[in-house]
VMD Tcl script that draws the C-alpha trace (Angstrom):
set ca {
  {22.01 -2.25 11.85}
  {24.43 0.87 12.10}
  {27.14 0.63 12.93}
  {28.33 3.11 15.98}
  {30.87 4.43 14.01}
  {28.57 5.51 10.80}
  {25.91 6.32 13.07}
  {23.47 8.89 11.20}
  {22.21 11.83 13.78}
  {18.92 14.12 13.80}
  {19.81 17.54 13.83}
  {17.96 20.70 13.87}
  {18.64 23.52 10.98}
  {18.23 27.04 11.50}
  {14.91 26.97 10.33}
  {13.53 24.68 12.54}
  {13.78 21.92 10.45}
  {15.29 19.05 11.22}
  {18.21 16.79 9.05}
  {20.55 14.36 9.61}
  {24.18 14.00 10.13}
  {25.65 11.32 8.38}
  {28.50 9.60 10.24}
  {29.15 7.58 7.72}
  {30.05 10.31 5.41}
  {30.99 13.02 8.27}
  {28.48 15.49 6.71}
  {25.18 17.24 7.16}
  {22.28 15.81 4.37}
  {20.94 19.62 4.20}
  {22.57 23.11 5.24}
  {22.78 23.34 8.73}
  {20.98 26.92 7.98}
  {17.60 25.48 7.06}
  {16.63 21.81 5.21}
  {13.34 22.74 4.07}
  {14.44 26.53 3.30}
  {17.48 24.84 0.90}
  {15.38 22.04 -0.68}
  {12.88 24.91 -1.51}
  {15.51 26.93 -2.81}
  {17.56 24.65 -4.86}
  {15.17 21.42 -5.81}
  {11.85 23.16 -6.19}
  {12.45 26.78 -7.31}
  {15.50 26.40 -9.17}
  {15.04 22.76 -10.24}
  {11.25 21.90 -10.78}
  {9.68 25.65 -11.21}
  {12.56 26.61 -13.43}
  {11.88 23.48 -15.65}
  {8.05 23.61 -15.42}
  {8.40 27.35 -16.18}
  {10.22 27.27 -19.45}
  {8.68 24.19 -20.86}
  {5.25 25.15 -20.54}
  {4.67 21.21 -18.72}
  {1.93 20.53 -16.29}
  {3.37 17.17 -16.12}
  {7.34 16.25 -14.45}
  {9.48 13.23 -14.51}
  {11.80 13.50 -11.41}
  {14.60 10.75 -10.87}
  {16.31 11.47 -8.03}
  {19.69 9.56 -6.98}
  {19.97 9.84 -3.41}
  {16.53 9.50 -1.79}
  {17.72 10.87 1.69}
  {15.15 11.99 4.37}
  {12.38 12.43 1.89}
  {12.27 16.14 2.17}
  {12.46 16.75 -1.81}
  {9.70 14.35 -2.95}
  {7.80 15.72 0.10}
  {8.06 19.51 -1.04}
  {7.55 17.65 -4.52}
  {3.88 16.37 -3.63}
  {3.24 19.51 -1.96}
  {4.28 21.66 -5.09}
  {2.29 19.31 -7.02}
  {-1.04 19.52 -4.94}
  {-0.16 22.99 -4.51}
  {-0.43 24.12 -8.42}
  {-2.64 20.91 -9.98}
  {0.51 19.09 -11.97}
  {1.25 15.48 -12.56}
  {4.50 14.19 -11.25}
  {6.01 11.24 -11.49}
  {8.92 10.54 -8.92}
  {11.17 7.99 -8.76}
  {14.39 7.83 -6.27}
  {17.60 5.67 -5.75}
  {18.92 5.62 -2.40}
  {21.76 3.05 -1.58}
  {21.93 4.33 1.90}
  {18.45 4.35 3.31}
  {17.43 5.92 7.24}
  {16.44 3.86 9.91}
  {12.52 3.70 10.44}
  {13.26 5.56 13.68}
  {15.34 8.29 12.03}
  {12.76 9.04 9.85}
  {9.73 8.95 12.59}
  {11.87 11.44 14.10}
  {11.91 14.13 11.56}
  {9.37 17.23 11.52}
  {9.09 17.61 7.69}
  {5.09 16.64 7.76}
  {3.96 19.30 10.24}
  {6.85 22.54 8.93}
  {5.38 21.68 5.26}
  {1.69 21.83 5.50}
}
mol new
graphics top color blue
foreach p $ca { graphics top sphere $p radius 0.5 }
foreach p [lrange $ca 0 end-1] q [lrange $ca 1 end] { graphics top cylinder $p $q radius 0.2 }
display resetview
């Protein structure tokens, strides 16, 4: 159980999207000016398409240290659906969100 000092928070991003506040770490997980606009940005275009683009792969190996809300490996399978490639994803995450916290997020309905 949390406690109330580290308490995480669900906040909403510019985009609409929503994100948490750790209070354990006194910072947001995404930019506070869109979590599914950044993760696009930085994890999918400028991580995954930039590596799938200059290696010719239809096929990724992701490890990801720091599992968070999801929201990469959920843009991930998305991608993946999205343009027929194999991924295989694997995260580390020695802080992990509350069941609740992550009910409450709206990645599932902003993503589709």
């Amino acid at each position: 159980m949390e406690s109330e000092n580290f308490k995480n928070n669900l906040i909403i991003t510019e985009d609409g999207s929503s994100s948490v506040f750790s209070g354990h770490f006194i910072c947001t997980y995404h930019s506070i000016h869109g979590a599914i606009r950044e993760s696009d940005h930085i994890f999918i275009q400028s991580g995954l398409c930039y590596f799938l683009e200059k290696t010719k792969r239809k096929h990724a190996k992701i490890l990801e240290f720091g599992f968070g809300t999801g929201l990469n490996a959920l843009l991930s399978l998305s991608y993946s659906q999205s343009n027929n490639l194999k991924i295989d994803y694997s995260a580390i995450e020695a802080y992990p969100l509350s069941t609740e916290l992550v009910s409450a997020l709206n990645y599932t309905h902003m993503t589709n």
